[in-house]
C-alpha positions as CSV (number, residue, x, y, z in Angstrom):
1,X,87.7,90.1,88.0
2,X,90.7,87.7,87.8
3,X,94.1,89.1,86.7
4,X,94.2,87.4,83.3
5,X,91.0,89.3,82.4
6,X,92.6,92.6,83.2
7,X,95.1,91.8,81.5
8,X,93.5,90.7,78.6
9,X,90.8,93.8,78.6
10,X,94.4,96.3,79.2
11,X,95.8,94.9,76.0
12,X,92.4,95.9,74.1
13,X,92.4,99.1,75.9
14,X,96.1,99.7,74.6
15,X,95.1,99.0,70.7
16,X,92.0,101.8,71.1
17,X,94.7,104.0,72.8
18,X,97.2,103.8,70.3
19,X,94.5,103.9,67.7
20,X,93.2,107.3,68.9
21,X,96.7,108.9,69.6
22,X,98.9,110.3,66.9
23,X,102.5,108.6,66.8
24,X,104.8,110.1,69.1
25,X,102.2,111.8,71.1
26,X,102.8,109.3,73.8
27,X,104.2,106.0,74.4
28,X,102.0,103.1,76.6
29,X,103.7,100.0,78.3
30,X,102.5,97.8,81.1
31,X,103.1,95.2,82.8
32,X,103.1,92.8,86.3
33,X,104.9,93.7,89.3
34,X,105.8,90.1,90.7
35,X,104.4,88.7,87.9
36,X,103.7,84.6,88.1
37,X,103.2,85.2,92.4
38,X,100.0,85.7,93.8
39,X,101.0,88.7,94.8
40,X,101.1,90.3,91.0
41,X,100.0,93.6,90.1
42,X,99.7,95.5,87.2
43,X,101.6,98.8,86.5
44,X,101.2,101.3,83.5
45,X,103.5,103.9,82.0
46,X,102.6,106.6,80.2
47,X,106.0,108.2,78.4
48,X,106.2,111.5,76.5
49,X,109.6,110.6,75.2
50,X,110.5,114.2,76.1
51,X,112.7,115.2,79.4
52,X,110.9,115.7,82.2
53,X,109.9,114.2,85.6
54,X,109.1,111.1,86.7
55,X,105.8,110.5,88.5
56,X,104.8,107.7,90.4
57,X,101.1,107.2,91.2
58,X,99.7,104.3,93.2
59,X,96.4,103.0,94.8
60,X,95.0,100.8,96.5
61,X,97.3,100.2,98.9
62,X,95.0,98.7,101.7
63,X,92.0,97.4,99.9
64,X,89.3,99.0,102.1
65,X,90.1,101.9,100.4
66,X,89.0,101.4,97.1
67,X,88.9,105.4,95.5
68,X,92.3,105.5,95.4
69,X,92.8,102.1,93.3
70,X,89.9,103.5,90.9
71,X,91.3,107.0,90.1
72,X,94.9,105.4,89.5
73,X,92.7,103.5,86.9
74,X,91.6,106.8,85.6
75,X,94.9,108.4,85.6
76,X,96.5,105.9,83.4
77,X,94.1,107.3,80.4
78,X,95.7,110.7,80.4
79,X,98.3,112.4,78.2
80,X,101.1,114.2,78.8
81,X,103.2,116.6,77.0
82,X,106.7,116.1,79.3
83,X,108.1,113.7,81.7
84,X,107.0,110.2,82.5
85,X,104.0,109.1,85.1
86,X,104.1,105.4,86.2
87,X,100.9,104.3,87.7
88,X,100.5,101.6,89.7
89,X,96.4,101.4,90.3
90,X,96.2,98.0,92.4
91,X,99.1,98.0,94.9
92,X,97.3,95.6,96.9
93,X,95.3,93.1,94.3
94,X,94.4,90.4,97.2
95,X,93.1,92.9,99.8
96,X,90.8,95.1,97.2
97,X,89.4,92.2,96.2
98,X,88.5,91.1,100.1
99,X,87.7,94.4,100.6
100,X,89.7,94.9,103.6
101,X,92.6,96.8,105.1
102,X,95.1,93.9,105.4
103,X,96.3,91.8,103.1
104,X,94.6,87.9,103.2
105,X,97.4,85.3,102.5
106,X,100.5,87.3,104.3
107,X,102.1,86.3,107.2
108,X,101.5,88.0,110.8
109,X,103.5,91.2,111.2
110,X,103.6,91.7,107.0
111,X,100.0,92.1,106.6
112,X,99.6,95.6,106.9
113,X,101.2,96.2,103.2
114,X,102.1,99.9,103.9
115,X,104.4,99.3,107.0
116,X,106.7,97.0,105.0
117,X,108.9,99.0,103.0
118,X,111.9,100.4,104.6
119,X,112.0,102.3,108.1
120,X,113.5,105.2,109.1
121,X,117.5,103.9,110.5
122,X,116.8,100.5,109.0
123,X,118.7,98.9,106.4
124,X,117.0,99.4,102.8
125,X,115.1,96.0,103.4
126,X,111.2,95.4,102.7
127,X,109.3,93.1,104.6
128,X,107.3,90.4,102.9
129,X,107.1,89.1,99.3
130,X,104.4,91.9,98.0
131,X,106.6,94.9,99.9
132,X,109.7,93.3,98.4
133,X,108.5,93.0,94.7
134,X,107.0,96.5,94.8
135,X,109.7,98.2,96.6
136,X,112.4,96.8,93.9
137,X,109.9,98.4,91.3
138,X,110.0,101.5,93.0
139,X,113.5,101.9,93.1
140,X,114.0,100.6,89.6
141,X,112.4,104.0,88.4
142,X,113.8,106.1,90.9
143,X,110.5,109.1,90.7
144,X,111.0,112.4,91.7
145,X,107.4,112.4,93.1
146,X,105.5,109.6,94.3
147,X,101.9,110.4,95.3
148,X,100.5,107.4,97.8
149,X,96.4,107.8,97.0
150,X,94.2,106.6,100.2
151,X,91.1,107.0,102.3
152,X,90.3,107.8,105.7
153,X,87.4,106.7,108.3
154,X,86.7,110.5,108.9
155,X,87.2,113.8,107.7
156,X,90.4,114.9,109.4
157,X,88.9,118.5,109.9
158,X,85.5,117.3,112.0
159,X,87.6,114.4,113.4
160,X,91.8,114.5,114.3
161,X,91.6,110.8,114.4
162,X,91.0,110.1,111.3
163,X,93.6,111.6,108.6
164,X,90.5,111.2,106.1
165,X,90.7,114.3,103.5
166,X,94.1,115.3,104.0
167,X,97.6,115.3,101.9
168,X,100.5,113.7,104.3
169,X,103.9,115.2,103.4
170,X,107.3,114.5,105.4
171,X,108.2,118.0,107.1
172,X,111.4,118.3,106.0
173,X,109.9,118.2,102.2
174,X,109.0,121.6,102.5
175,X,106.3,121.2,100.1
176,X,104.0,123.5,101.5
177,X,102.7,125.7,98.5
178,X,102.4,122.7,96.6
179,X,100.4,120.9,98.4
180,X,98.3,124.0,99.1
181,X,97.6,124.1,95.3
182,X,96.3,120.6,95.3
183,X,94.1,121.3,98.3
184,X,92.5,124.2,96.4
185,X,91.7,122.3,93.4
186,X,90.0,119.2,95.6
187,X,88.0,122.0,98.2
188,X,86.8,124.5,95.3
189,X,83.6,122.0,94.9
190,X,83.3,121.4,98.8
191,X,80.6,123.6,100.7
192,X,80.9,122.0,104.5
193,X,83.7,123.6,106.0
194,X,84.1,120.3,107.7
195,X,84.3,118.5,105.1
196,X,87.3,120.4,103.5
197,X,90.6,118.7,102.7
198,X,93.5,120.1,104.9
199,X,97.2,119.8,104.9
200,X,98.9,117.1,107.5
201,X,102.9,116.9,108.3
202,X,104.3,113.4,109.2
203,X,104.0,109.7,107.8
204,X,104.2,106.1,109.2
205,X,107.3,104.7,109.4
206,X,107.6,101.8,107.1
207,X,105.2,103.6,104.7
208,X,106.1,103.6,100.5
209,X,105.9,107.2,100.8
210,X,108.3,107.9,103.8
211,X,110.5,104.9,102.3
212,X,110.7,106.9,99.0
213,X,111.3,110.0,100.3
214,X,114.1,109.1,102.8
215,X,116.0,106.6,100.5
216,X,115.5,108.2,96.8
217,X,115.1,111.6,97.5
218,X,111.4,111.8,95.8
219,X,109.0,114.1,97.0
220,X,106.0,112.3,98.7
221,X,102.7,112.6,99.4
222,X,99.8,110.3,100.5
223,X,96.6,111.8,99.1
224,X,93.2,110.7,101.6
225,X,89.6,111.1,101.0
226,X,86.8,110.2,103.4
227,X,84.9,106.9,102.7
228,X,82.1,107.8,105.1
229,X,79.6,109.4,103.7
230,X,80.6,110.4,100.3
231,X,79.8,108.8,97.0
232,X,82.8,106.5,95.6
233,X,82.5,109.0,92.2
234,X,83.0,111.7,94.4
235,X,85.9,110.8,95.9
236,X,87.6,109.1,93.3
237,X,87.5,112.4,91.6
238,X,88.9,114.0,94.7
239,X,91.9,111.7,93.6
240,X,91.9,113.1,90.1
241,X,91.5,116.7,90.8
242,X,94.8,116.5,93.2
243,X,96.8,114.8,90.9
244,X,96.0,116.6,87.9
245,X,96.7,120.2,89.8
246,X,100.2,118.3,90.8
247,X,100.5,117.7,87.3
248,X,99.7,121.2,85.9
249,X,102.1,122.5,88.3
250,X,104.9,120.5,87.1
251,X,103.8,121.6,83.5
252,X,103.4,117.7,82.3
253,X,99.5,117.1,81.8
254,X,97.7,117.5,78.1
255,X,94.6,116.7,79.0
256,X,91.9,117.6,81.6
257,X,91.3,116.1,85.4
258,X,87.9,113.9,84.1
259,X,89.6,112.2,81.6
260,X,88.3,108.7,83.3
261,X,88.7,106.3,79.8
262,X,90.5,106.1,76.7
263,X,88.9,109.2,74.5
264,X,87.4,108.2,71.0
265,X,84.7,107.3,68.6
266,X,82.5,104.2,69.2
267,X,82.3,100.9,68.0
268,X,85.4,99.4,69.0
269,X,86.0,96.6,70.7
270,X,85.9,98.0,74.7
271,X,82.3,99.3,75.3
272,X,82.8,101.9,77.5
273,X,80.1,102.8,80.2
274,X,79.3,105.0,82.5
275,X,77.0,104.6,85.6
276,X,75.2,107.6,87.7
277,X,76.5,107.3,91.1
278,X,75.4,110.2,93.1
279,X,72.4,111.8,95.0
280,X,69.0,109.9,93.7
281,X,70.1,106.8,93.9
282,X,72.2,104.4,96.7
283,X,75.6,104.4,96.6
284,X,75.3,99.9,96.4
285,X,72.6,100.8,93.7
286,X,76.2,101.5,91.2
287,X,78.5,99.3,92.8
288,X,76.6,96.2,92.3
289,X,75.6,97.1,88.3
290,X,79.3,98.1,88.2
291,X,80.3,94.7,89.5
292,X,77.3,92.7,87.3
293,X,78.7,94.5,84.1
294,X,82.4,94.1,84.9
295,X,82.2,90.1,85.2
296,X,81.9,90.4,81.4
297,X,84.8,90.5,79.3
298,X,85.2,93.8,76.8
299,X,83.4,95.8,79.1
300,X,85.0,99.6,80.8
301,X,82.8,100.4,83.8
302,X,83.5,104.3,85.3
303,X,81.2,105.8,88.3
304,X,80.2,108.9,87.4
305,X,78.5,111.7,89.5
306,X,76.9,115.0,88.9
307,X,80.1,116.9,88.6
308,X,81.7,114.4,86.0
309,X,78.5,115.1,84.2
310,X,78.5,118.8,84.1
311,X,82.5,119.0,83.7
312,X,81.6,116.4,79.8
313,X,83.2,113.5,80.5
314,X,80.0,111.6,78.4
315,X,81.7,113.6,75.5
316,X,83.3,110.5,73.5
317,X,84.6,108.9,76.2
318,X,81.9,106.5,77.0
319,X,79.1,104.3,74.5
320,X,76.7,103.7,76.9
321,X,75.0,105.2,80.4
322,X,73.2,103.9,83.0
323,X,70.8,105.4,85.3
324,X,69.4,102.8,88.1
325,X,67.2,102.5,91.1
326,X,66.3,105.6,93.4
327,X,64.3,108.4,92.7
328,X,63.9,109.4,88.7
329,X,63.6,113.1,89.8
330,X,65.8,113.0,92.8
331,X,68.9,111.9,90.0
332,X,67.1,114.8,87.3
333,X,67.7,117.5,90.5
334,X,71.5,116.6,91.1
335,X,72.4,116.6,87.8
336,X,70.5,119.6,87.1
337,X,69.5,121.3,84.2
338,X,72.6,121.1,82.6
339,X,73.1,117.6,83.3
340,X,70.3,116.6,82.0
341,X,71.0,118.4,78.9
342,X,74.7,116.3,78.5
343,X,72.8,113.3,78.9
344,X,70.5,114.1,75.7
345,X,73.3,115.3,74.3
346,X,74.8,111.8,75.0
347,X,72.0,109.9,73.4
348,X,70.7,112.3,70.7
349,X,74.6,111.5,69.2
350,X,74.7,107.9,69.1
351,X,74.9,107.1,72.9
352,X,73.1,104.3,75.1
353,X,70.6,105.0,77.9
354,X,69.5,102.2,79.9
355,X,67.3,103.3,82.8
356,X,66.4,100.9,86.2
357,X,63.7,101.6,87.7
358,X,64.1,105.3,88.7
359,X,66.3,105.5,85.6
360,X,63.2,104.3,83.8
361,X,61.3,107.2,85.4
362,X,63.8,109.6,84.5
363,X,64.1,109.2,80.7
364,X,60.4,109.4,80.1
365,X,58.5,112.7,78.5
366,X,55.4,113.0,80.8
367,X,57.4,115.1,84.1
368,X,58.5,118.3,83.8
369,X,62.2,117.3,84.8
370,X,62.3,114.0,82.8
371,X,65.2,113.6,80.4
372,X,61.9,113.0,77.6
373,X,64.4,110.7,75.6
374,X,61.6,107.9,75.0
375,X,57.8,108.5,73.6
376,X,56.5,106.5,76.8
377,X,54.8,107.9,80.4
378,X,54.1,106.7,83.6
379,X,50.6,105.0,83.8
380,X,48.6,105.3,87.2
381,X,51.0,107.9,88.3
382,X,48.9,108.6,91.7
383,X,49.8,104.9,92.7
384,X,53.5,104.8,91.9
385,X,54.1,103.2,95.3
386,X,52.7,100.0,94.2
387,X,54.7,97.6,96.5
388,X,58.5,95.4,96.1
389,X,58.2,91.8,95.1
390,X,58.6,89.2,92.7
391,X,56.7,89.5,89.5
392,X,56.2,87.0,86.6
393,X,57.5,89.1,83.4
394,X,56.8,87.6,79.6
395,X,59.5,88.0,77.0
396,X,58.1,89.5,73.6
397,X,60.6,87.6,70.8
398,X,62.2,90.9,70.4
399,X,63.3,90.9,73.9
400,X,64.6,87.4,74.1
401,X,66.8,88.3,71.1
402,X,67.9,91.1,72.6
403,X,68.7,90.1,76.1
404,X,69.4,86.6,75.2
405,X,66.6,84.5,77.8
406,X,65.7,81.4,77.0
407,X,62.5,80.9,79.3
408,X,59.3,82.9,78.2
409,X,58.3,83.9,81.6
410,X,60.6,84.6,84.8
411,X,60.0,86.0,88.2
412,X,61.7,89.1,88.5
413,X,62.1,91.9,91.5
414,X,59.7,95.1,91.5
415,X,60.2,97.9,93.5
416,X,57.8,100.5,92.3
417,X,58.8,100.7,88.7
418,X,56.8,102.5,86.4
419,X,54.0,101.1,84.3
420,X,55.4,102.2,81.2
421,X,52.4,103.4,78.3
422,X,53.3,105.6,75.5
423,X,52.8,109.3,75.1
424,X,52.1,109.5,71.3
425,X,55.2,112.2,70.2
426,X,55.3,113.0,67.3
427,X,58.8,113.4,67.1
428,X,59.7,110.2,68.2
429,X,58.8,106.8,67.1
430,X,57.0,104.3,68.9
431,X,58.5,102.3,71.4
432,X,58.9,98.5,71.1
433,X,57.9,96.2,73.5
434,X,60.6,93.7,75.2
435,X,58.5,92.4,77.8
436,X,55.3,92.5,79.9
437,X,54.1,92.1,83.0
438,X,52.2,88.7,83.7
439,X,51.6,89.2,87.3
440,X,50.7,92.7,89.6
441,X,51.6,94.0,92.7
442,X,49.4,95.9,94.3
443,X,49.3,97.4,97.5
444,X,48.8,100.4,98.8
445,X,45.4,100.8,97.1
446,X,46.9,100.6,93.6
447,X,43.6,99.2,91.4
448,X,44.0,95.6,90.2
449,X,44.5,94.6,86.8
450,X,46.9,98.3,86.0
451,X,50.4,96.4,85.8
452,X,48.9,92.9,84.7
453,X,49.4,92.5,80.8
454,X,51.6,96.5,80.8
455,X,54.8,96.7,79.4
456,X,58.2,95.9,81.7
457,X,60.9,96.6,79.7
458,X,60.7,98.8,76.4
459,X,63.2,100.1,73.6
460,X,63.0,103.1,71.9
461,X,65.5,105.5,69.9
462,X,66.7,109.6,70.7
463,X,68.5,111.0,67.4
464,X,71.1,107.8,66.9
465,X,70.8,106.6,70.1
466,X,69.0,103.6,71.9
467,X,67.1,103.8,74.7
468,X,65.7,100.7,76.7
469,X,63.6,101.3,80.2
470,X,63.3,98.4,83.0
471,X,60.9,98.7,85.1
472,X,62.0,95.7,87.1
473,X,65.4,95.0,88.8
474,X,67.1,91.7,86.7
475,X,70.5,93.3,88.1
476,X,68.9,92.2,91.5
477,X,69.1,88.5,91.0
478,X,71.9,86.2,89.1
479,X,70.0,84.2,86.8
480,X,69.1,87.3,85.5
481,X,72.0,89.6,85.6
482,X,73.2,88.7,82.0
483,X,70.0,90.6,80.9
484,X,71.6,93.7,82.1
485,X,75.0,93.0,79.8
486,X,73.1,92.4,77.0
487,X,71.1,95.5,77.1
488,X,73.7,97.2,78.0
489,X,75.7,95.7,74.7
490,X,73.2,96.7,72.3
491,X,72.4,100.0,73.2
492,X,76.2,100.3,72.8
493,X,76.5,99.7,69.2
């Protein structure tokens, strides 16, 4: 997403904000470091208006390490009761949008963003245009604490080469029983021992957080997860549970850790959504809906895992939710009972549910561990593993409406959706058609003629909620993707 979007979407965000707080609860501004440069990127501050201190948060310094950038995001949502906390989210806007550690368009010897800024002995100089601009910002607000929020290869514990799950603080800091706090609060939720976030002395020279420390006396810290292995939700949480327990301890935060979006009632004009990203379905799987939704403007897009579930982060801070590809009772397991319960929760009260695929599987009534949101089943459940491939699929009138196709008939991917029939509640009214299958796949000995003429894609209500179930993948292929937003729109309203 371009710049000017962000911005744009930040200034709606900022109306709902203001809308939900009461006046002098907090005070929001924002704005572009090096603004009109390529190099611009945007920084938020969230000011009690009451003494206290100044904390700097910032992500998304090298931009293969995206959980960092993401929970800054987050962290710009919350409320405080004292102090001031400047967030910078996007440190590094070129690199995260490459995807890659250094930064495309700088000159050889700047490009590594966090070895710019001032080094130990040096005069108080930053190298490069985007070092330069930030580290002027930087000492403009002169903050007590600056927490630097990264990622690693490895986990530091199983693997001394990598500093991945670790908090880096200068020796001389002497912030040891901090720092032990914020470990505590990341590792409560962590079983493998070698998978555990430990403490780390030192820091690069010619790092923001070494820079900060030596020349403005703030107290540092570069927060890492591990990208390897680990759900993006998970980690980015990580994130959140560190800084918030920082934030406790300094007595400024009013709000809790999995506060990921501006809290309030729907309706307005940010729809607010929330994708499963966690066991039962692929990492990508969220990552690429999360990028199809987010190239439309007035959309929010969090990941959320099975501990953002349980901990009620669906509780009015998101319209809509969406459960994709994997395994329908692999996602009902992780999320567990509870879970599940949240998510009905979610919907019963006026929430969206759009399910893909396995997410279709999941919100129907027939299995015992189904979310039964939906009167529909699973037809020719023996044969589930029907095959992957294109498939002609027929729009009813309803369904082009809704999801806004022109054409009649397109070819769409399968991969062992359900074939959707209903299961005759009576609790629940009928579901409505949005389009059927005009083609088959079967292999595997699945019987001909099943899947020919069955429904694809259905809608259905829970309480005050909508539901709407795709067999098929449309997220899978470009033409189709806006099929997604506009499902995703109306179950959001």
């Amino acid at each position: 997403m371009n710049i000017k979007r962000r911005l744009c979407i930040s200034a709606l965000l900022l109306v709902c904000l203001s809308a939900a707080c009461p006046a002098g609860t907090v005070e929001r501004t924002g704005g572009l470091i090096a603004r009109g440069t390529k190099w611009a990127a945007p920084y938020h501050v969230v000011d009690s208006k009451v003494a206290g201190p100044t904390v700097m948060i910032t992500g998304g310094m090298h931009g293969d390490e995206p959980a960092g950038a993401r929970a800054a995001g987050h962290i710009r949502f919350w409320t405080i009761r004292r102090g001031k906390l400047i967030i910078i989210p996007r440190l590094n806007v070129r690199a995260l949008a490459a995807g890659q550690r250094l930064t495309p368009g700088a000159s050889k010897g700047a490009d590594d963003l966090n070895r710019n800024f001032p080094k130990s002995g040096c005069p108080d100089k930053a190298t490069g245009d985007p070092a330069r601009a930030i580290w002027a910002f930087v000492k403009s607000h002169e903050p007590d604490w600056l927490l630097d929020l990264h990622e690693g290869f490895a986990f530091h514990k199983s693997n001394p080469k990598s500093t991945g799950a670790s908090i880096i603080s200068l020796p001389k800091l002497k912030l040891g029983d901090t720092v032990k706090l914020m470990l505590d609060a990341a590792n409560a939720s962590v079983s493998d021992e070698g998978r555990k976030l430990v403490a780390l002395r030192g820091s690069a020279d010619g790092s923001l957080a070494r820079a900060a420390a030596e020349r403005l006396g703030a107290r540092t810290m570069i927060l890492e997860t591990c990208f390897t292995g680990q759900y993006m939700s998970l980690r980015t949480r990580q994130h959140r549970l560190m800084v918030h327990r920082l934030l406790k301890h300094l007595k400024m935060v009013d709000c809790e850790s999995d506060r990921m979006a501006p809290v309030g009632p729907r309706g307005r004009s940010i729809v607010r959504v929330a994708i499963y990203n966690g066991l039962g379905t692929g990492n990508k799987t969220g990552l690429h809906l999360e990028k199809v939704l987010r190239s439309s403007p007035g959309m929010l897009v969090r990941l959320i895992g099975p501990p953002d579930i349980a901990s009620g982060v669906l509780d009015g801070q998101f319209d809509a939710m969406i459960f994709g590809g994997g395994s329908g009772k692999g996602q009902a397991t992780n999320i567990g009972p509870a879970g599940c319960k949240a998510v009905r929760k979610f919907v019963k009260g006026g929430g969206g549910y759009l399910g893909i695929c396995g997410g279709a599987y999941l919100a129907t009534s027939e299995y015992e561990w189904g979310l039964k949101i939906i009167d529909a089943r699973t037809v020719d459940r023996k044969h589930w593993k029907r095959g992957v491939g294109k498939v002609k699929v027929e729009l009813t009138k309803l369904g082009s409406a809704i999801l806004g196709v022109s054409e009649a008939v397109v070819d769409i991917t399968y991969a062992n959706g359900p074939l959707l029939g209903p299961y005759n509640r009576k609790d629940l009214d009928d579901y409505q058609v949005l389009a059927r299958f005009r083609g088959e796949i079967n292999k595997n000995n699945a019987p001909k003629g099943v899947m020919l003429n069955s429904p694809a894609m259905i809608l259905g209500r829970f309480g005050s909620g909508k539901v709407i179930l795709f067999s098929p993948h449309p997220e899978k292929i470009e033409s189709l993707q806006g099929m997604v937003r506009r499902a995703v729109a109306h179950i959001a309203h």
